[in-house]
C-alpha positions in Angstrom: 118.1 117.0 71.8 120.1 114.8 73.7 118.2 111.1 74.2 119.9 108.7 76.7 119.1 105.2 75.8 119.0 101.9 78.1 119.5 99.0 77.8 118.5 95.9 80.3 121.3 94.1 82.3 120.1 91.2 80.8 121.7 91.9 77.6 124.7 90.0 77.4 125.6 89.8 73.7 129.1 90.6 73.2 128.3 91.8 69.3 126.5 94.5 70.9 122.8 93.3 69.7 120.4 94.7 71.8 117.1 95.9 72.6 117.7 99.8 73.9 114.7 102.4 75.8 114.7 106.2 75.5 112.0 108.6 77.1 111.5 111.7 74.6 108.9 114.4 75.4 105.6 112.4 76.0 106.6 108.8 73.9 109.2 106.3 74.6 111.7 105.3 71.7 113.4 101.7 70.9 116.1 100.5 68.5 118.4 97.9 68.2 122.4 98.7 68.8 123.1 97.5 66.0 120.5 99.5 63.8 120.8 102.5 65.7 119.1 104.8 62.9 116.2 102.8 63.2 114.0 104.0 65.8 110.1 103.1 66.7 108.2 105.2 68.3 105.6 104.4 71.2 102.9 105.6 73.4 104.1 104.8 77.2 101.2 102.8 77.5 102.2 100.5 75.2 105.5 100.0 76.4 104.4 99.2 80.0 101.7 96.6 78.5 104.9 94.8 76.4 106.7 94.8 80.0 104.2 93.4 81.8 103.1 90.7 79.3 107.4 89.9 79.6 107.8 89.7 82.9 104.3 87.7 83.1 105.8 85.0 80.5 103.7 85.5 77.7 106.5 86.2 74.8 109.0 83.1 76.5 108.6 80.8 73.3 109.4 83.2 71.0 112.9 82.8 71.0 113.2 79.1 70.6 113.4 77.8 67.2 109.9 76.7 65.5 110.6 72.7 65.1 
């Protein structure tokens, strides 16, 4: 089975740490490039509601440091 993962443009870390999207029969698959072997497995619908909550904003604070 041959999976072709993506990745967003937006990934810009040079270590090669990011968040990578692959379609496979009726689910879409995610890992991290640096934990390739670890996959999760999701129902389309999912996915697309995680998308659209990012793009609307709702996950922004998550990536700033708690104090």
């Amino acid at each position: 089975m041959d999976i072709r993962w993506r990745k967003s443009s937006f990934s810009e870390d040079s270590d090669g740490n990011c968040l990578e999207l692959a379609r496979c029969g009726g689910e879409v698959l995610l890992r991290e490039s640096d934990e390739p072997l670890v996959i999760i497995k999701a129902a389309p619908q999912a996915v697309r509601a995680l998308l659209l909550g990012a793009r609307a904003g709702e996950f922004d604070r998550l990536d700033r440091s708690a104090g």
